[in-house]
PLY file of the C-alpha trace (Angstrom):
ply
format ascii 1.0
element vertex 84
property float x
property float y
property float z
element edge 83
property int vertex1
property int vertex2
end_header
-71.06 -54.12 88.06
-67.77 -52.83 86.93
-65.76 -56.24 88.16
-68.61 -58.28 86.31
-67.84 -56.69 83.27
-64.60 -57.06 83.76
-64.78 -60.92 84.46
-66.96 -61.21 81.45
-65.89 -58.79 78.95
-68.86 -56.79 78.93
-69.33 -52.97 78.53
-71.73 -51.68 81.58
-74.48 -49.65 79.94
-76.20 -46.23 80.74
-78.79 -46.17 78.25
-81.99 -48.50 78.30
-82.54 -50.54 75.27
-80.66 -53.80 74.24
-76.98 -54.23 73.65
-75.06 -54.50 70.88
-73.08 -57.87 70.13
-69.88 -55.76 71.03
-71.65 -54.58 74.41
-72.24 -58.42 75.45
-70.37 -60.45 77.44
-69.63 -63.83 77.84
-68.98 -66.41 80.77
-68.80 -70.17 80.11
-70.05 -71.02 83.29
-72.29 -69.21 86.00
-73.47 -71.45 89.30
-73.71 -70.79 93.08
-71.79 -72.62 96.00
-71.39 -71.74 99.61
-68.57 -70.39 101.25
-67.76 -69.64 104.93
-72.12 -70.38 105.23
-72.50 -67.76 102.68
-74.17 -68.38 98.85
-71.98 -66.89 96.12
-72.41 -66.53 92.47
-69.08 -67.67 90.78
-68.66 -66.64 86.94
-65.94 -68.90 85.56
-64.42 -68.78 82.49
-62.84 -71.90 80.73
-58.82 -72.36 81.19
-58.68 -71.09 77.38
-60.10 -67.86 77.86
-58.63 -64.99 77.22
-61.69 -62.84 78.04
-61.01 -62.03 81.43
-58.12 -61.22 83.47
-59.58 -60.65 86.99
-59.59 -63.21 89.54
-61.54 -63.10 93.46
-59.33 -64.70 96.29
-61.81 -65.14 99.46
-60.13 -64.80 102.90
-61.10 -65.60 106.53
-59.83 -65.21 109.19
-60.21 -65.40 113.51
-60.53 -61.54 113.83
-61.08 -58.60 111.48
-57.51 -57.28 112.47
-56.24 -60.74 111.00
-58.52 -60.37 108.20
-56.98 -56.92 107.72
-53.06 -57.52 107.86
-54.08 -60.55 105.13
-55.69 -57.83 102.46
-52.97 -55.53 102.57
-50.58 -58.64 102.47
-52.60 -59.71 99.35
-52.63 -56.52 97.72
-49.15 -55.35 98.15
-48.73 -58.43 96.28
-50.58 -57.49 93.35
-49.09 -54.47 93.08
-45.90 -55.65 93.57
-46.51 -57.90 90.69
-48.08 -55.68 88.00
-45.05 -53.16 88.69
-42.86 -56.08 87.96
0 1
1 2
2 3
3 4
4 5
5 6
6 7
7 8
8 9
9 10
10 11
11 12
12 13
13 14
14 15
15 16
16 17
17 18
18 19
19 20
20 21
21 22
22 23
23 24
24 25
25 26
26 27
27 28
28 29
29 30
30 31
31 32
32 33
33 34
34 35
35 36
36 37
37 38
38 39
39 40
40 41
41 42
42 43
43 44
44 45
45 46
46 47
47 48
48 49
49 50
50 51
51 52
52 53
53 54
54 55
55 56
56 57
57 58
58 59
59 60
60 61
61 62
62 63
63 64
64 65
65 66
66 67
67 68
68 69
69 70
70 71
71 72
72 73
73 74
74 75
75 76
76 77
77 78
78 79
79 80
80 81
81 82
82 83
C-alpha cells in the first residue's frame, strides 16, 4: 500500500469515509501484462510526471542465490546513488 501511494501520490488512509482531493492520487495509466508467466498490475505515469519518483526493476534469475547476489547488487546501487 505504502509503494502505491508512493507511485501515485496518494496518502494511505486509516479512517473509513471518502478522501479528500488532497488524499487522492493519480496514475495516467493502470493495465496488466505478464511477466516470467506471472500477471502484474503496472501503474505508469506519463514521461511528464512529476508525481512519482519510485520505480520497480523485476529480476530473474537460474537460482535464488543468483537472484540474491543481483538484489544486493541493485540496491547497493541505489544507495550508492542517493548518497551521491
Amino acid at each position: 500500500l505504502r509503494r502505491l501511494c508512493v507511485a501515485t501520490g496518494a496518502t494511505a488512509l486509516v479512517r473509513l469515509g471518502a478522501p479528500t482531493p488532497d488524499e487522492m492520487g493519480h496514475c495516467d495509466h493502470v493495465h496488466q501484462k505478464e511477466v516470467g508467466g506471472r500477471p502484474i498490475t503496472v501503474f505508469a505515469q506519463s514521461d511528464g510526471s512529476k508525481t512519482s519518483k519510485l520505480s520497480t526493476i523485476v529480476l530473474r534469475a537460474s537460482t535464488s542465490s543468483v537472484l540474491a547476489d543481483l538484489e544486493r547488487a541493485i540496491d547497493d546501487g541505489v544507495h550508492a546513488a542517493k548518497t551521491a
